[in-house]
FIVOSE-952552 format. One record per atom (N, C-alpha, C, O, CB): residue number from 1; residue in one letter; atom name; x, y negated, z. Coordinates in nm, 3 decimals. Glycine has a CB too. Layout:
# FIVOSE-952552
SITE, nr, rest, atom, px, py, pz
SITE, NUM, a, CA, X, Y, Z
...
END
This chain:
# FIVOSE-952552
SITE, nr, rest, atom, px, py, pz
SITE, 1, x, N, 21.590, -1.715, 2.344
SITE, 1, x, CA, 21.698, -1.650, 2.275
SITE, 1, x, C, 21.642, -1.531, 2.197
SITE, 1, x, O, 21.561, -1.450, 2.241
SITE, 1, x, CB, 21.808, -1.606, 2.373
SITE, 2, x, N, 21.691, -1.532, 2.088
SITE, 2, x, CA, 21.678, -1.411, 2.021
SITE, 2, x, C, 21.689, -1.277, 2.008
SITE, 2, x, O, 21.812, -1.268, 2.010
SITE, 2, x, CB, 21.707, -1.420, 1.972
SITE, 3, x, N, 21.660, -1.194, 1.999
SITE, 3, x, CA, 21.738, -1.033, 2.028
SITE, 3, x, C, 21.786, -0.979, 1.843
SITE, 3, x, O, 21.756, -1.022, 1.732
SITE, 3, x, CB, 21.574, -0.879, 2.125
SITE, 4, x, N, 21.846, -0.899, 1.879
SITE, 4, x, CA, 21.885, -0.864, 1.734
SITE, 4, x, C, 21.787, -0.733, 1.725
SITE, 4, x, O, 21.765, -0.645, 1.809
SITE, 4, x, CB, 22.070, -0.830, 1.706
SITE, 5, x, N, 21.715, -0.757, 1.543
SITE, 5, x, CA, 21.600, -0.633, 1.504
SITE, 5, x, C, 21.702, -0.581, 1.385
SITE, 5, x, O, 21.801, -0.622, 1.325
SITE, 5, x, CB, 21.407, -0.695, 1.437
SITE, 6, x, N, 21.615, -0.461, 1.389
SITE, 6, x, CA, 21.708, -0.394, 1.219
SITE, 6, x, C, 21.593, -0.348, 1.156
SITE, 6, x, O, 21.487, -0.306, 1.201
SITE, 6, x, CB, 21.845, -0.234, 1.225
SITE, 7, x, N, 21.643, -0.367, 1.021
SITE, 7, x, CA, 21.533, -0.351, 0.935
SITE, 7, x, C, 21.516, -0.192, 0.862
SITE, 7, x, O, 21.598, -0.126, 0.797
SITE, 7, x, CB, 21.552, -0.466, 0.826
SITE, 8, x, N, 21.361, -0.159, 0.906
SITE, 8, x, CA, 21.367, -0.015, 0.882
SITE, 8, x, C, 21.437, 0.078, 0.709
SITE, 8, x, O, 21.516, 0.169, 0.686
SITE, 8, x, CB, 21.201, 0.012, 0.905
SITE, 9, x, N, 21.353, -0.010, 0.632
SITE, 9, x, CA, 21.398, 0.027, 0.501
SITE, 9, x, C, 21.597, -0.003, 0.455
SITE, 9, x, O, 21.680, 0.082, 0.421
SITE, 9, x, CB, 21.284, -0.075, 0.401
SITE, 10, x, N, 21.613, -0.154, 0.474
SITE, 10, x, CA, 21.737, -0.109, 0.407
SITE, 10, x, C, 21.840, -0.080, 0.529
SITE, 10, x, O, 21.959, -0.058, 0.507
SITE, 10, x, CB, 21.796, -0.226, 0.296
SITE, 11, x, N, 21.784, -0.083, 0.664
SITE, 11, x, CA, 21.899, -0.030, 0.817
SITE, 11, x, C, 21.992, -0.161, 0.815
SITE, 11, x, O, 22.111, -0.139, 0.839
SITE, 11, x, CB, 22.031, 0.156, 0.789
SITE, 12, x, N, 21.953, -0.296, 0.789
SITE, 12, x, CA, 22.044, -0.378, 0.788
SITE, 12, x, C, 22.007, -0.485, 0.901
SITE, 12, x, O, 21.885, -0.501, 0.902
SITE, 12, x, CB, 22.061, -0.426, 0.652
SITE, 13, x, N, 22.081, -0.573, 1.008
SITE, 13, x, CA, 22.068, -0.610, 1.129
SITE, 13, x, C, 22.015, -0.745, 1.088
SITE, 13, x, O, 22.065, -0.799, 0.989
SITE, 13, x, CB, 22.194, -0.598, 1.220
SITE, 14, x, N, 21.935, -0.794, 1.143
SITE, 14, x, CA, 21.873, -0.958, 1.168
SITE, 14, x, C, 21.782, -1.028, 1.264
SITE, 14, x, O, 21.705, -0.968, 1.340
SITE, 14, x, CB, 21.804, -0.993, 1.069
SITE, 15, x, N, 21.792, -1.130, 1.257
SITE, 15, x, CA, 21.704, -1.212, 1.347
SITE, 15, x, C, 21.568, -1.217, 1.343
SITE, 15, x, O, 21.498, -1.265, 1.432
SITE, 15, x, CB, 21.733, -1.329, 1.337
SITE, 16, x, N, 21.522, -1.158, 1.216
SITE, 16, x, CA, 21.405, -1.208, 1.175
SITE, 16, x, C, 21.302, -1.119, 1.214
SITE, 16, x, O, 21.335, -1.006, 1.249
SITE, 16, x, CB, 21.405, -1.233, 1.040
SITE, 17, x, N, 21.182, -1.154, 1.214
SITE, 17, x, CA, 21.043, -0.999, 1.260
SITE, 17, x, C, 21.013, -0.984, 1.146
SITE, 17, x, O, 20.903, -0.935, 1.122
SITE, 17, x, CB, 20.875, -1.019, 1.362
SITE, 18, x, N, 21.105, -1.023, 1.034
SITE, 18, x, CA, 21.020, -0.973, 0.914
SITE, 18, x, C, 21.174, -0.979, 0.790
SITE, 18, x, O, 21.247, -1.076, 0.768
SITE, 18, x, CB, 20.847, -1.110, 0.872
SITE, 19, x, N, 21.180, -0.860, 0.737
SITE, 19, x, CA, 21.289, -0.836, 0.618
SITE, 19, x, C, 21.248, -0.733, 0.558
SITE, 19, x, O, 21.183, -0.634, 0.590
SITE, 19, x, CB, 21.436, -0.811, 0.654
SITE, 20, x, N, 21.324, -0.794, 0.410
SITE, 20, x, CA, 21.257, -0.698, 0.278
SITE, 20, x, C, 21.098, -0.642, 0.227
SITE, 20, x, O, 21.048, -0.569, 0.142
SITE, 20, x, CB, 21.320, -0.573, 0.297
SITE, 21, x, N, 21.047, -0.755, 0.374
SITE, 21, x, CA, 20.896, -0.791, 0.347
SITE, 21, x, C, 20.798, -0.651, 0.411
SITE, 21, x, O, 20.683, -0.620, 0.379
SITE, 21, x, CB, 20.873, -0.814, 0.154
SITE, 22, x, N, 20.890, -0.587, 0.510
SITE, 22, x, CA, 20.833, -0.493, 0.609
SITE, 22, x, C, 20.916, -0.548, 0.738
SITE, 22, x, O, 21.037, -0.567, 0.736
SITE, 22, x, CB, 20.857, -0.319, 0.568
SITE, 23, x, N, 20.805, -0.580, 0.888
SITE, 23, x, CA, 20.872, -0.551, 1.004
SITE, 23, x, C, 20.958, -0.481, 1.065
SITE, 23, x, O, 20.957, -0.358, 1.069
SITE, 23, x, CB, 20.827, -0.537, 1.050
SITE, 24, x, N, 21.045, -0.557, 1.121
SITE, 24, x, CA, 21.161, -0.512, 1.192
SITE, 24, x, C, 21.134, -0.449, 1.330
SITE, 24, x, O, 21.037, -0.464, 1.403
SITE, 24, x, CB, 21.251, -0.623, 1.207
SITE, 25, x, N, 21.251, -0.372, 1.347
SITE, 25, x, CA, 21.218, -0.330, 1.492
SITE, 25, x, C, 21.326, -0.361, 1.585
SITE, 25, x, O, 21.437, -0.378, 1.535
SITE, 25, x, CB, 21.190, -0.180, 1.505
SITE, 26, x, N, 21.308, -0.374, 1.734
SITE, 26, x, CA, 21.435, -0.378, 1.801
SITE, 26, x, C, 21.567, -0.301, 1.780
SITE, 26, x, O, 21.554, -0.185, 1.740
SITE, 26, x, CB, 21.405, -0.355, 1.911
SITE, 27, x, N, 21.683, -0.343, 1.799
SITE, 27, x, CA, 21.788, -0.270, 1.795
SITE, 27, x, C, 21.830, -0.211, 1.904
SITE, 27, x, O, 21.936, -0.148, 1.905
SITE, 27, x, CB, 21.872, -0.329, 1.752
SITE, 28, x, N, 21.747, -0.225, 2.020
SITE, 28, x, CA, 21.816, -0.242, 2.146
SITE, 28, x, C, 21.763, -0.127, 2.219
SITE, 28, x, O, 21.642, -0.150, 2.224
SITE, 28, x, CB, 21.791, -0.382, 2.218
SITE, 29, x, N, 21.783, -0.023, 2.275
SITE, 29, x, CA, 21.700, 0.062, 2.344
SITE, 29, x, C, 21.676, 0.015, 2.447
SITE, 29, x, O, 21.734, -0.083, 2.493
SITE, 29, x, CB, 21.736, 0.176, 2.362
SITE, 30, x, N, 21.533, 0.113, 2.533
SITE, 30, x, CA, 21.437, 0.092, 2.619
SITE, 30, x, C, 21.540, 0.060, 2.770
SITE, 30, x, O, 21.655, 0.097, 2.750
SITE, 30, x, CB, 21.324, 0.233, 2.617
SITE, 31, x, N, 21.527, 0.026, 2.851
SITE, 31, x, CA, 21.584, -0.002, 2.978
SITE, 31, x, C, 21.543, 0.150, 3.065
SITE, 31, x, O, 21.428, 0.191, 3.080
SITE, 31, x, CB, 21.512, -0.159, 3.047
SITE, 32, x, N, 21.639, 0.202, 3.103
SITE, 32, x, CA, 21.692, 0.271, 3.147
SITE, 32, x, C, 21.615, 0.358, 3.295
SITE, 32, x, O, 21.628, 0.309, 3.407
SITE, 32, x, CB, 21.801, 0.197, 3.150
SITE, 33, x, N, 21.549, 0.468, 3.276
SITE, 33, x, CA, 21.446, 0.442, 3.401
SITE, 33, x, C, 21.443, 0.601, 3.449
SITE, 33, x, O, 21.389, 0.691, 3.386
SITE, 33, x, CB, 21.266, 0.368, 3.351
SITE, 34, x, N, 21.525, 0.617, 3.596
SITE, 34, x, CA, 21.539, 0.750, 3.602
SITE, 34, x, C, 21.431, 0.807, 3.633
SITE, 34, x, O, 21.458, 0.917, 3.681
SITE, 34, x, CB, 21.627, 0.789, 3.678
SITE, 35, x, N, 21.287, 0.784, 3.630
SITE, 35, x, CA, 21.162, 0.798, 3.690
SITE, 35, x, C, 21.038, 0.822, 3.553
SITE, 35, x, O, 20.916, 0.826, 3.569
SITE, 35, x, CB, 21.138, 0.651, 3.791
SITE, 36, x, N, 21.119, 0.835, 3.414
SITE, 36, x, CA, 21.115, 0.782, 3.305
SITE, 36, x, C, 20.970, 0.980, 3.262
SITE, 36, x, O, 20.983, 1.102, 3.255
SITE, 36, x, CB, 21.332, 0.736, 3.217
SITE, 37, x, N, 20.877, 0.893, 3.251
SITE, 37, x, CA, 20.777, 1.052, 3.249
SITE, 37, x, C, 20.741, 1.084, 3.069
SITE, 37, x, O, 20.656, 1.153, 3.012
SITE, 37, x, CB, 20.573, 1.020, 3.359
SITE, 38, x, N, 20.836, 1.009, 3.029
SITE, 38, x, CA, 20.828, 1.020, 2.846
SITE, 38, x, C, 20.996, 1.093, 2.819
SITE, 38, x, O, 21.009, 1.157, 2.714
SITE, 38, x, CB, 20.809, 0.806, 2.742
SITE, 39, x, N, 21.068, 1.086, 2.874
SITE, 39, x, CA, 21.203, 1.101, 2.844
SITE, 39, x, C, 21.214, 1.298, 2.810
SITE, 39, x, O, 21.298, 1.335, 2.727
SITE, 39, x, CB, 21.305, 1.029, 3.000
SITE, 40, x, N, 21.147, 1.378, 2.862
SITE, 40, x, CA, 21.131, 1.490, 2.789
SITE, 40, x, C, 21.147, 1.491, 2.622
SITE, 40, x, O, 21.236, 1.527, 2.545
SITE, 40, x, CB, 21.005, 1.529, 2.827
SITE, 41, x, N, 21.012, 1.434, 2.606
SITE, 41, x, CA, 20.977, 1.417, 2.481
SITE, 41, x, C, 21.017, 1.382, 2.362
SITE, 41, x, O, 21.005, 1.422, 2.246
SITE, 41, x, CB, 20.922, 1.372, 2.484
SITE, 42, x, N, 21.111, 1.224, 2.470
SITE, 42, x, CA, 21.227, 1.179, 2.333
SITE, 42, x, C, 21.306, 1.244, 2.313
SITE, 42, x, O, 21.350, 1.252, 2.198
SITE, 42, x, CB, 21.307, 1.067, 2.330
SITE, 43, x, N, 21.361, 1.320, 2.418
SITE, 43, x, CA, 21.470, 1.440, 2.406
SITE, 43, x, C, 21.447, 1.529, 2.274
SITE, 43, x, O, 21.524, 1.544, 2.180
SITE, 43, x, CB, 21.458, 1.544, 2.541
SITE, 44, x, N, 21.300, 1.593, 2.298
SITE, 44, x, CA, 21.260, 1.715, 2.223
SITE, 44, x, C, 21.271, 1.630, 2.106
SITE, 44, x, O, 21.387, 1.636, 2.065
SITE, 44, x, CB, 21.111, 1.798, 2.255
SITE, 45, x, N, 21.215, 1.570, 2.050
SITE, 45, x, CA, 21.189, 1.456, 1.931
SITE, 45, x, C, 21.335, 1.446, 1.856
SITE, 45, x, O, 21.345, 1.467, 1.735
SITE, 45, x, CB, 21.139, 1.283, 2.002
SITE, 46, x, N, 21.455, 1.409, 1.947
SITE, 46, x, CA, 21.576, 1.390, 1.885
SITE, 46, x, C, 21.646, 1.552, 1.843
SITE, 46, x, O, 21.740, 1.578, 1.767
SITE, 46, x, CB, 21.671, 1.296, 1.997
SITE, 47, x, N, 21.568, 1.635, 1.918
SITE, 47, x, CA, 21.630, 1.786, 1.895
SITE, 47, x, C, 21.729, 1.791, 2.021
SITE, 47, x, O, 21.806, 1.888, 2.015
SITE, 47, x, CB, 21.723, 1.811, 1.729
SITE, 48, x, N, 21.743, 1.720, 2.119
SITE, 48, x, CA, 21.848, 1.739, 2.214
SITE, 48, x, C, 21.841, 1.829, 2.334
SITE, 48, x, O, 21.939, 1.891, 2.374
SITE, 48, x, CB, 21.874, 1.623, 2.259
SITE, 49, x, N, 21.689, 1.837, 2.406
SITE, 49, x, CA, 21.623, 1.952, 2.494
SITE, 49, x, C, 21.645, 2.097, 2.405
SITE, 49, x, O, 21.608, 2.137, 2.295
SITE, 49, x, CB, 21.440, 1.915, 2.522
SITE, 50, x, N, 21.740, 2.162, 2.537
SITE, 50, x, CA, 21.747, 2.281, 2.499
SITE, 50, x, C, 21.661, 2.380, 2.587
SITE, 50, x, O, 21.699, 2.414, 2.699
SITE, 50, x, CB, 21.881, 2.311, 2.495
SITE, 51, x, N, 21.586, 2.408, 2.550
SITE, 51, x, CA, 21.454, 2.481, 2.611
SITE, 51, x, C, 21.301, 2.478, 2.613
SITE, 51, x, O, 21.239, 2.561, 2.679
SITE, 51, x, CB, 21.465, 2.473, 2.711
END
């Protein structure tokens, strides 16, 4: 089965690993991991860690 990717340049959803002739990426975020030793980072990255 397929997962659904979105395509970086025009942000539009598909099946394919490849649109508008650059790779797609998952749409789906990472599975969920309260033990998670990167999750700081994505925080800081999104601007959401306050401190």
């Amino acid at each position: 089965m397929k997962k659904m990717r979105r395509c970086v340049s025009c942000r539009e959803y598909t099946l394919k690993e490849e649109h508008c002739g650059i790779a797609s990426v998952s749409a789906h975020p990472p599975k969920f991991n309260p033990n998670d030793p990167y999750a700081k980072y994505r925080r800081k990255e999104k601007g959401i860690l306050h401190g």
